[in-house]
KEMI-452709 format. One line per 3 residues: number of its first residue (from 1); their letters; for each residue z negated, y negated, x negated of C-alpha. Coordinates in nm, 2 decimals. Layout:
# residues N
NUM> a> Z Y X  ...
# end
This chain:
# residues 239
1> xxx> 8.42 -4.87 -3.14  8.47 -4.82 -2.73  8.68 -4.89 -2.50
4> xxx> 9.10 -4.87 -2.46  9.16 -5.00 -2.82  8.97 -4.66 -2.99
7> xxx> 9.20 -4.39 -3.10  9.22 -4.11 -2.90  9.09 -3.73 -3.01
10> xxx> 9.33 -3.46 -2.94  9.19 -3.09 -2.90  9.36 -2.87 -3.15
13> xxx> 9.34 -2.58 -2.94  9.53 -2.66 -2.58  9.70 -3.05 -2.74
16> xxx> 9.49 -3.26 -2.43  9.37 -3.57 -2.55  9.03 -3.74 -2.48
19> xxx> 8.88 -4.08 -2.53  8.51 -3.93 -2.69  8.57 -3.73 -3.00
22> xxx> 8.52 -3.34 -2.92  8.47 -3.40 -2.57  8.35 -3.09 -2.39
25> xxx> 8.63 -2.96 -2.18  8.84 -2.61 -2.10  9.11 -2.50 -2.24
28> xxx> 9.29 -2.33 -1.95  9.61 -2.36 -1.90  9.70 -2.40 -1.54
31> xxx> 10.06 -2.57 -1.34  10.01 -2.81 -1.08  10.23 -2.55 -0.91
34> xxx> 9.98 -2.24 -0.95  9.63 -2.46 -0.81  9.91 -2.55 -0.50
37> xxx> 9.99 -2.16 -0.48  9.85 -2.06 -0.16  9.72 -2.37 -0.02
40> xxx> 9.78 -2.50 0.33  10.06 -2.71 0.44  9.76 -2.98 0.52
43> xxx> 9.59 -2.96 0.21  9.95 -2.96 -0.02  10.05 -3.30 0.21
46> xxx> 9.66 -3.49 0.17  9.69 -3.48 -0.22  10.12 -3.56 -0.22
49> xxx> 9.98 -3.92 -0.04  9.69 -3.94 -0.29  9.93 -3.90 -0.60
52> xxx> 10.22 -4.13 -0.40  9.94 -4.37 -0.40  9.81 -4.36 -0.77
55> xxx> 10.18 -4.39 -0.88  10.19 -4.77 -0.71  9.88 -4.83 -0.95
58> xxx> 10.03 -4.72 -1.26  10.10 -4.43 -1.54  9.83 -4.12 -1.56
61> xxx> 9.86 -3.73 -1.58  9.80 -3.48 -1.38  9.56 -3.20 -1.51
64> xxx> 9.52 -2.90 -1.28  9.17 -2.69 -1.35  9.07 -2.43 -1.15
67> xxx> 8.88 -2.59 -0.90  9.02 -2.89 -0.91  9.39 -3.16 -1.01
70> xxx> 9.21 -3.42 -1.22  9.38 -3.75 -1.31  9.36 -3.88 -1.60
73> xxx> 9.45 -4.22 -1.85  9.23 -4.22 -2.15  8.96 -4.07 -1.97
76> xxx> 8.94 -3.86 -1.63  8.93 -4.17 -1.30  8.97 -3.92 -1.01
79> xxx> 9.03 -3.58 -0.89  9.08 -3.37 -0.55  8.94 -3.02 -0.43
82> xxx> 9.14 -2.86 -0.19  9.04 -2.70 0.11  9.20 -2.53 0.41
85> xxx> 9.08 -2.84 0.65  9.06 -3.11 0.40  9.09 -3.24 0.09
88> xxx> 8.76 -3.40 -0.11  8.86 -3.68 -0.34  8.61 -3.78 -0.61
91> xxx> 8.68 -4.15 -0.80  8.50 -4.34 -1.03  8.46 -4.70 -0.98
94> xxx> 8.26 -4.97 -1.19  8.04 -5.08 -0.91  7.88 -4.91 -0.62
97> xxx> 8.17 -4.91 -0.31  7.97 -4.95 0.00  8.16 -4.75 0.29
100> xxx> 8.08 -4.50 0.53  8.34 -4.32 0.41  8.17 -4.27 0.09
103> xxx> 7.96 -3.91 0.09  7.79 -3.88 -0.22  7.77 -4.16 -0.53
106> xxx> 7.69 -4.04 -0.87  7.62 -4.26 -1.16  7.73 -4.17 -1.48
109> xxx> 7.71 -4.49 -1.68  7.65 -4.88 -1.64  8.03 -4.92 -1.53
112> xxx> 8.10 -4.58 -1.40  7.99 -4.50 -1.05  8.12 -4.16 -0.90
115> xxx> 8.23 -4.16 -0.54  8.32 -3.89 -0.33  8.53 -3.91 -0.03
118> xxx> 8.63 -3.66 0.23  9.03 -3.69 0.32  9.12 -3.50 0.66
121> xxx> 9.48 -3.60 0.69  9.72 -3.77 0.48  9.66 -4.12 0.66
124> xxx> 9.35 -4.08 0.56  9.48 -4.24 0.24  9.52 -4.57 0.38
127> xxx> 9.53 -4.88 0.17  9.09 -4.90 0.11  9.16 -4.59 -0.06
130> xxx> 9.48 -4.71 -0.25  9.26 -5.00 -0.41  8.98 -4.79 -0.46
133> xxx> 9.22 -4.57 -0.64  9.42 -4.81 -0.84  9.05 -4.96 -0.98
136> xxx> 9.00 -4.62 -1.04  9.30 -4.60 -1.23  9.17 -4.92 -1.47
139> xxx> 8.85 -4.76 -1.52  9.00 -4.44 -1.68  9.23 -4.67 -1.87
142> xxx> 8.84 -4.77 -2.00  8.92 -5.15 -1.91  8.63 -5.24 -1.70
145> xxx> 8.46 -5.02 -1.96  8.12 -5.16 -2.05  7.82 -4.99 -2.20
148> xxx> 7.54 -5.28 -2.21  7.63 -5.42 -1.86  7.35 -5.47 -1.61
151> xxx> 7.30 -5.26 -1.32  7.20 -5.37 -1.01  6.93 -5.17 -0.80
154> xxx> 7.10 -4.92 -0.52  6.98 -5.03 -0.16  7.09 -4.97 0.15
157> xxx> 7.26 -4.68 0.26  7.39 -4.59 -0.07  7.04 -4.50 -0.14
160> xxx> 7.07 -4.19 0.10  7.37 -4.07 -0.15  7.26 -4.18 -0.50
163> xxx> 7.28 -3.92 -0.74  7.22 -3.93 -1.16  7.20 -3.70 -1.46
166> xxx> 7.11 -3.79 -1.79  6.99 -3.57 -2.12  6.70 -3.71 -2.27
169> xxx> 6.38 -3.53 -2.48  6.00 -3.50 -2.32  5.78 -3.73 -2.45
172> xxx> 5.35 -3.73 -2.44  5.23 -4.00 -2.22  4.95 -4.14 -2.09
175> xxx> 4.99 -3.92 -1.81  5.10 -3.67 -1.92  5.45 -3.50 -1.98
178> xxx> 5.69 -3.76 -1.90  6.08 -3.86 -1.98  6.23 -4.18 -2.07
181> xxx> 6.54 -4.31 -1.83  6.85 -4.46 -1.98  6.81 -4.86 -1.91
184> xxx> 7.09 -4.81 -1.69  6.93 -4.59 -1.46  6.62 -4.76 -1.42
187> xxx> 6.80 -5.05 -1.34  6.95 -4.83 -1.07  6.64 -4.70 -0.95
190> xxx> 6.41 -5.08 -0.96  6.39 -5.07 -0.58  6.26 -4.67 -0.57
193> xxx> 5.95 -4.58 -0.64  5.96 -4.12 -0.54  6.23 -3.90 -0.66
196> xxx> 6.28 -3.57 -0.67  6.36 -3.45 -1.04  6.55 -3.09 -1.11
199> xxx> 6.54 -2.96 -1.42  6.68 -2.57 -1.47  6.75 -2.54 -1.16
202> xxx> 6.37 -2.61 -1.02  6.37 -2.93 -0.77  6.03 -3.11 -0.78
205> xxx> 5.90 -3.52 -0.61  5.76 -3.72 -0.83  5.66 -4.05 -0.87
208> xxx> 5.86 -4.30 -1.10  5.63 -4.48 -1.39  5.74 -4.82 -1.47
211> xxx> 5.55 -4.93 -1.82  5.68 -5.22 -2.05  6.04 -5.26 -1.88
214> xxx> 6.11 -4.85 -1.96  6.12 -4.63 -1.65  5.99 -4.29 -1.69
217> xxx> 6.00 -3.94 -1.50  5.65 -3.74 -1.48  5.81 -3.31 -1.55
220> xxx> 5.62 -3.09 -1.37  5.35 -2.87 -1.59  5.45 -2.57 -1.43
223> xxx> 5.79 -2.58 -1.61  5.66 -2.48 -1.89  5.79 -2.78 -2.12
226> xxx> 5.61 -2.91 -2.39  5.67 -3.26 -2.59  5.95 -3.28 -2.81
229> xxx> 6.18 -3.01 -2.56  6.56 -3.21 -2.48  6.65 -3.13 -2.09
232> xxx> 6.91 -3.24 -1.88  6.76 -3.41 -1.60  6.93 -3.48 -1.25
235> xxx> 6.75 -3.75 -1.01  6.80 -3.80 -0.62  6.64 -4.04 -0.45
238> xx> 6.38 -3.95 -0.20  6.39 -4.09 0.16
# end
């Protein structure tokens, strides 16, 4: 079962509770109070109008990590990293937001589109940003939650900004060495033929296979993989 109506798990170490049973997380205990410790007057008064505007969307709690305040429902919906000169805000969204404001988009899931804006000042947190907070706000709540939804293709500008990671195992192909996307993201990536792949930290282009409605990533030889090896593999599109 998925979605707001599963039980949550709570961590028997530090009592936070998560949506996915033994989701990986940290333990550290850490205020609100001690992330603010030390930060600018700017910074302190960018993130008071991003939490003034998540509290007209509804309830959620404030996790503080060490790089980061998270907010959270059933699941993590948005976070900010402070800086001296501004603050970055990261959101998730269940379709692509098309902005300029937007600086990098990640996809996680069929319904889970990662979005990062850049917040200068707190009027940068002007009502675009209050609704893309309060849908946000649903998503963590896991009600636009849907596993087996279609994805549209990325195009347009987004492309420059697309992001996507995804663990998966090598499989022999005709052509070699080559992984098998997640439906999802080969939905994503129907417009795109060249990526560039990383795996362990080595960043390589290559050339997207499309065979029988599956869409699968050539690995580099020289990485020393063989068939049967599980990786975590991170795509960006190549312009």
């Amino acid at each position: 079962m998925a979605g707001p109506d599963r039980p949550m798990w709570t961590c028997s170490r530090c009592g936070r509770s998560f949506a996915n049973r033994n989701q990986s997380h940290s333990c550290l205990e850490l205020s609100t109070a001690q992330h603010l410790a030390g930060r600018n007057d700017l910074a302190i008064s960018i993130y008071e109008a991003v939490v003034e505007a998540l509290e007209s969307c509804g309830e959620f709690r404030i996790h503080a990590q060490k790089t980061r305040i998270a907010f959270i429902t059933r699941m993590t919906f948005a976070g900010v990293s402070l800086a001296e000169r501004w603050v970055d805000l990261s959101l998730i969204s269940p379709t692509v937001i098309d902005d300029p404001r937007i600086r990098k988009l990640f996809l996680y899931g069929p319904t889970s589109w990662g979005h990062s804006v850049r917040l200068n000042r707190p009027d940068d947190v002007d009502e675009q940003v209050k609704v893309w907070l309060c849908l946000a706000l649903k998503r963590g709540d896991q009600e636009t939650l849907d596993p087996n939804a279609e994805v549209p293709p990325v195009t347009g500008r987004s492309l420059e900004l697309f992001r996507t990671a995804f663990r998966a195992t090598v499989e022999e192909g005709d052509g070699g060495l080559m992984v098998r996307a997640p439906d999802h993201v080969g939905e994503a990536l129907g417009l795109v033929d060249h990526v560039l792949a990383r795996v362990r930290g080595v960043e390589y282009p290559t050339v997207l296979v499309r065979d029988a409605g599956a869409t699968w990533v050539p690995v580099d030889p020289g990485l020393g993989l063989g068939a049967g090896d599980v990786i975590d593999l991170y795509l960006r599109v190549a312009l």
